[in-house]
N, C-alpha and C positions, 0 to 999 in steps of 0.2 A: 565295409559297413559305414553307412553316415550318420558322420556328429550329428545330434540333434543341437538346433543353432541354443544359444543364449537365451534366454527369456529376458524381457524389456527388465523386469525387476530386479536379473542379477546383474545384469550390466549396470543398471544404477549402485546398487548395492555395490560393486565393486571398485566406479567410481567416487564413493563416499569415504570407503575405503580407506582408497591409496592414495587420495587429498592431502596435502601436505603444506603448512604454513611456506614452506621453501617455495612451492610451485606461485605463491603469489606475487605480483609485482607491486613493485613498491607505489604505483599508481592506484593498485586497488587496493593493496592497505589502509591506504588516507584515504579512498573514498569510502571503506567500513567505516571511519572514524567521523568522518562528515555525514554519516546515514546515522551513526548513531545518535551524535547531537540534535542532529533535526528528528532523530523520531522522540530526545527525551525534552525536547522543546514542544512539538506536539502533544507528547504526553500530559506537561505541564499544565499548556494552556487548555485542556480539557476536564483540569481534574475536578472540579466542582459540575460537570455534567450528569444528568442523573444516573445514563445509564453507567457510567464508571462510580458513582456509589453503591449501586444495587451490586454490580460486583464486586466492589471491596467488601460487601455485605457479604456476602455468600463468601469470600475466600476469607474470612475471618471466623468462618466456622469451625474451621480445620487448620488449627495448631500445630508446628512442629518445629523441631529444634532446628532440625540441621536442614530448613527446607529452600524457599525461595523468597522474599523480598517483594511484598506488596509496596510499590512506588507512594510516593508522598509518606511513608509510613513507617513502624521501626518491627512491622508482624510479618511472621513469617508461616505460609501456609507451601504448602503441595505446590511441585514446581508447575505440573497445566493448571492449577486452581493463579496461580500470580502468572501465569503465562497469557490468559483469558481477561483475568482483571488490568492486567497492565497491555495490553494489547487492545481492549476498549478505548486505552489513554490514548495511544499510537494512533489509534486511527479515527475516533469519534469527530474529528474535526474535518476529514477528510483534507490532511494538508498534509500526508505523510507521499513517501516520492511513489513513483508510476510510473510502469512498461506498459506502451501499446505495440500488440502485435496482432495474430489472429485473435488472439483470447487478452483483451485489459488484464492488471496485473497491480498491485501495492506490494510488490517483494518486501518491504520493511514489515509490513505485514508478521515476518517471520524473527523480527528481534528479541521480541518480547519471549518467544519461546529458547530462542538462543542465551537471551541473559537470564531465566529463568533456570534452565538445567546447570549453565556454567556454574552456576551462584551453585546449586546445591550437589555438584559432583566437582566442587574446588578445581574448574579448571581454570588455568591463567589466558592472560589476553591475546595471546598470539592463538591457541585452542578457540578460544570466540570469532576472533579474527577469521579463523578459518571456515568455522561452522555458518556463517553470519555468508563470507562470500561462495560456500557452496549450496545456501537456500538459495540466493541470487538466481546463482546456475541453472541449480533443478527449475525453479519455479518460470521463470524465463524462457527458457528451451522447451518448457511445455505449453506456454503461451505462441511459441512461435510455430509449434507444430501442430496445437490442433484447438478449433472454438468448442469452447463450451456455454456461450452465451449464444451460439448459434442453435443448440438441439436442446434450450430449456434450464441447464445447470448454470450455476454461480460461480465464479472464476475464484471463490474461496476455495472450491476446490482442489488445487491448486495446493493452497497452503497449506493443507493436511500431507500433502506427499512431502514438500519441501523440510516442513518441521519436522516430521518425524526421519527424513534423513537427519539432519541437522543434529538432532535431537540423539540420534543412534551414534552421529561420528564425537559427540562429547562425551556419551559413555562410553565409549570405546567399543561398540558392539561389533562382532564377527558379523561376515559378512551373512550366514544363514539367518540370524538373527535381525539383521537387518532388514532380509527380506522380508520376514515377518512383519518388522513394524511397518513394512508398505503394503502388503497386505491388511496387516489393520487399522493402517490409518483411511485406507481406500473404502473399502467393503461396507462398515456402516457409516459414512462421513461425505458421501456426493450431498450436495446442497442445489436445492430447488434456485431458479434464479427468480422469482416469486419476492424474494430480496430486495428484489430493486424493481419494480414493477410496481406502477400506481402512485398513490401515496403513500410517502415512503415511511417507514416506522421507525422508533431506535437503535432494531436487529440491523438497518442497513447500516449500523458504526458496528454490529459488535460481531455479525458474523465471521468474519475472518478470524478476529479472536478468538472464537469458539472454536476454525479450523487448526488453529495453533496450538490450541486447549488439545483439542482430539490427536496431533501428531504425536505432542508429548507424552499422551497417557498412551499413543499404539507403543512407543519404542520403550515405556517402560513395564508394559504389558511383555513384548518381546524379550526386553533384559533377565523377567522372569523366568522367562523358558514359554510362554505361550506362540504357540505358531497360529499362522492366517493360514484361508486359503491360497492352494496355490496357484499359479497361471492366472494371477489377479489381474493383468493386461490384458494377455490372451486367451482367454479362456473361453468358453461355450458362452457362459454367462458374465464372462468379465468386463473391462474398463472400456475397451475397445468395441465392443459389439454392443452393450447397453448406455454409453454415456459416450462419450467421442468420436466414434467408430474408427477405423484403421487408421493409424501417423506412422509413421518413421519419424525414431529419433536417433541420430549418429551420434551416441556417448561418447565415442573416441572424438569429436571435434570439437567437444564441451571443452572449456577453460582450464587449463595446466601448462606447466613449465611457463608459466609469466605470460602467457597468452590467452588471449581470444575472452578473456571472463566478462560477463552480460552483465554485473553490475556495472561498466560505462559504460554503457547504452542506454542507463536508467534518467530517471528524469526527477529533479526536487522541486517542488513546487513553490511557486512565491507568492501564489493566494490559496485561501483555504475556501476552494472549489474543485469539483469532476475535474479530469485533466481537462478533458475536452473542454471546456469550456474558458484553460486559462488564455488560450489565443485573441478569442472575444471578447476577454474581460482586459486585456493587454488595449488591443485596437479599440476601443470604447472610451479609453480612457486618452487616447491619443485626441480622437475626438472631440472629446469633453472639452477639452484647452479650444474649440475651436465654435463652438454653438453652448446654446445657453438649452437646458431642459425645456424651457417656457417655448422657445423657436420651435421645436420639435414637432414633423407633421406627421413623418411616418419614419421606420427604421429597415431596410431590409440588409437581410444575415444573407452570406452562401458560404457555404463549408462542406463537409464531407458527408458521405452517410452516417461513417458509426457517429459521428458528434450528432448529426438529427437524428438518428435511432435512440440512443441512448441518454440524450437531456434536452432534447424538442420534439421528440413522437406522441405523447401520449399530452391528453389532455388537462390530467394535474399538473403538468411542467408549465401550463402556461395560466396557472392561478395553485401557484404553490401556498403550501400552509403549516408546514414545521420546516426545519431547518434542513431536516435529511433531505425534503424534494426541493427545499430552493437553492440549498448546492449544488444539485444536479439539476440545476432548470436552466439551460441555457438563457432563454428570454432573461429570469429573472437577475441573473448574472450582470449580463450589458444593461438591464435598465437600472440596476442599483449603482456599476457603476459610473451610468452616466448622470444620476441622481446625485451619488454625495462624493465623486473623484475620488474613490477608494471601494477596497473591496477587502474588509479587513472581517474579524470574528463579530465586530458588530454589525456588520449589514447584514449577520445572519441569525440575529435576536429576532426575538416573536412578536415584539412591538414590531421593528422596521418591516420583517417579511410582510405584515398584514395591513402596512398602510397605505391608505385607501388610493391617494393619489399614485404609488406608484405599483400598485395592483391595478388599477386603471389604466397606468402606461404601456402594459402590458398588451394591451390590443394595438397599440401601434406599430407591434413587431411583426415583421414577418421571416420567417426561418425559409428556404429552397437549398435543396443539393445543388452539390456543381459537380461535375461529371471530373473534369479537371483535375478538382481540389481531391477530389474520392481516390482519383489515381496517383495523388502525390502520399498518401496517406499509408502504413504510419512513417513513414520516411520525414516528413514534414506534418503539420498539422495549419494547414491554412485555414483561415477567417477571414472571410472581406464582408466587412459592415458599409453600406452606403446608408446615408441620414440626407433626407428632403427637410429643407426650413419651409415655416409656412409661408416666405419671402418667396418660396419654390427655387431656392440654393441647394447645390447638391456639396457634400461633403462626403469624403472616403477614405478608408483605413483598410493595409490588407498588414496582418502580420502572420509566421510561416511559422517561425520558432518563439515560442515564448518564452519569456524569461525562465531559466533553471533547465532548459533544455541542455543537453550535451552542445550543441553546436551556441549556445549562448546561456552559460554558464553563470550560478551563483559564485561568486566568490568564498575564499574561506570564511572574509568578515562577513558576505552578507548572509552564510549560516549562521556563523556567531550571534549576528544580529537579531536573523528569524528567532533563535533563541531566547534571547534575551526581552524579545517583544513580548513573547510566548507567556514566557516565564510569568513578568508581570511581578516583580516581586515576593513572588513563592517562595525559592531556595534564595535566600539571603546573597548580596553579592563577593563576599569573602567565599562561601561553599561555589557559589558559580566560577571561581575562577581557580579551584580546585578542581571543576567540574572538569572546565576546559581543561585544562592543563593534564589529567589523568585519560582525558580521552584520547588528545591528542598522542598521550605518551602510553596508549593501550596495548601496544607488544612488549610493553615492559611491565604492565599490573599480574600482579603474583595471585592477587584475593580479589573477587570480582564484589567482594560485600566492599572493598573499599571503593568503592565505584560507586555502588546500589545506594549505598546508604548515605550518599550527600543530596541523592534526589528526596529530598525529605520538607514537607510543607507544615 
């Protein structure tokens, strides 16, 4: 008689499992601890944005003692209600780190859900540690096996499966019960990719959070004893046949015993823009050092497809108007930086996006695919900007790897640093260098409120 094979969902389940802080290398330890600083540097430097007060607002509803730790603050609500609100922080700036594969990806995306549950199921930091690089894994491995920006859905998608693993290996949940929470973090939680399309709204900073929001509440729905349905992947109606259609994914060659884990392959950013677009914004400013804005006749881009799909396709990208579409506006990218030699949180204020003269520069752009660059793509992420003076001089910049890329690496200072710019005098610098210090020393934090509670504004 034959086995009936595995189902997609208990193989994940069972790798979440038997995950093990042992199985980590001491490489991707520090790099949990370097994802973590830069996502509470990000968080920082967004926390006076609106849509991260409307959710402080809403998680300030709901009081509870023993719960989770609303960032800048000393309240404590429901761990997806601070998983949601503080995951707005993480990502509202869009300068939190990035996997391109078939499917984009902000794996940090999933901290906020991680430091949310640890705080209110008192785990210690090697338990985070672990939870933190097995979102990584899930989230990664499913970008690399199938698009979901390609048949309509939102690659936050994604991040409802990852959290509510995550989310299940810090309660300690059995593996049946784990199933569960992938079932229900699945079933009512695919996200329209409607997100990112057009001009872009605030939902495009907070949807992910919202998917970390939903892992959280599947696996403590599951903890309960609520099951999903089942053959959530496979099923008549499931993941596979309605939202991605058929992948193979080899759970046994996912990351364990100190190998192969997909957070090094992830990428930290060193401007707060699309990934896509940090190449352009690198090479732009190569440039800048070399022609004066005033010389400028015309400017022509070539790069890959997903970068012209996804931040020069559509006609808002090339007269953007809130900050959500001029971070993802290619054009708008290279012309600010070659406007003010930076590309920092203010070239993406409402005054600079809408000034006239370089919303008028904007027609000097031209964007084209290169056949080339599409097939080095995601292995590299090339950009060649060619700039015509009105002298009719040509000047050229190609860059492959962009700074924060794995193959040309932030340093540990120039996290610290991101940090610290972020920060802006938020957390005081006595608590910032307890900050550092406790994160760095994160396999050894017992209390994760001793953690939470120095991000405080």
């Amino acid at each position: 008689m034959n086995k009936k094979p595995k189902s997609l969902s208990r193989k994940l389940a069972e790798y979440a499992s038997f995950l093990q802080y042992k199985d980590l290398s001491r490489e991707v330890i520090h790099e949990v601890k370097r994802r973590l600083i830069d996502s509470f540097g990000c968080a920082l430097g967004a926390f006076e944005s609106q849509p991260a007060k409307v959710a402080r607002e809403i998680g300030q509803k709901s009081q509870i003692s023993q719960g989770a730790t609303l960032f800048g603050t000393s309240f404590q609500t429901t761990p997806d209600l601070a998983a949601f609100a503080n995951g707005i922080l993480v990502r509202y700036l869009d300068f939190n780190d990035t996997y391109l594969s078939k499917e984009p990806a902000h794996p940090s995306d999933n901290i906020s859900a991680a430091l949310a549950v640890a705080e209110a199921e008192k785990a210690d930091g090697k338990a985070l540690i672990t939870s933190i690089a097995l979102a990584y894994e899930i989230q990664c491995r499913l970008c690399d096996a199938a698009s979901l920006r390609a048949r309509g859905w939102d690659h936050v998608s994604y991040v409802s499966i990852a959290s509510a693993l995550l989310a299940s290996k810090l309660m300690n949940l059995d593996q049946d019960r784990i199933e569960n929470a992938l079932a229900l973090s699945i079933t009512p939680n695919t996200t329209l990719r409607q997100t990112r399309v057009g001009e872009l709204s605030m939902w495009k900073g907070c949807a992910a959070a919202n998917a970390a929001r939903n892992g959280v509440f599947a696996a403590y729905l599951a903890k309960e004893g609520m099951t999903g349905p089942s053959e959530i992947f496979e099923g008549e109606k499931g993941f596979f046949n309605q939202v991605t259609g058929p992948f193979d994914l080899e759970v046994d060659a996912f990351g364990k015993s100190c190998k192969n884990f997909k957070i090094l392959d992830t990428y930290i950013k060193y401007y707060p823009s699309e990934y896509h677009s940090q190449a352009g914004v690198e090479a732009a400013l190569k440039l800048r050092d070399r022609i004066k804005v005033d010389n400028i006749e015309k400017v022509n881009i070539e790069t890959y497809d997903a970068c012209v799909d996804i931040i020069a396709g559509e006609k808002e990208k090339w007269s953007p108007q809130t900050r959500e579409t001029a971070d993802h506006s290619l054009p708008y990218c290279v012309a600010v930086a070659l406007f003010d030699g930076k590309v920092g949180l203010e070239q993406f204020l409402e005054q600079r996006i809408q000034d006239t003269e370089l919303q008028k520069f904007l027609s000097k752009i031209k964007v084209k695919r290169n056949e080339e660059h599409s097939k080095q793509y995601p292995q590299s992420f090339p950009c060649f900007i060619e700039i015509k003076s009105n002298a009719g001089d040509i000047f050229s910049e190609t860059v492959d790897y962009p700074k924060g890329h794995p193959d040309n690496p932030l340093s540990d200072r120039e996290v610290e640093d991101k940090f610290k710019d972020l920060n802006n005098d938020c957390i005081k610098s006595e608590k910032v260098k307890d900050l550092m210090k406790r994160s760095w020393d994160l396999e050894n934090l017992k209390n994760m409120k001793d953690l939470i509670t120095l991000i405080k504004c």
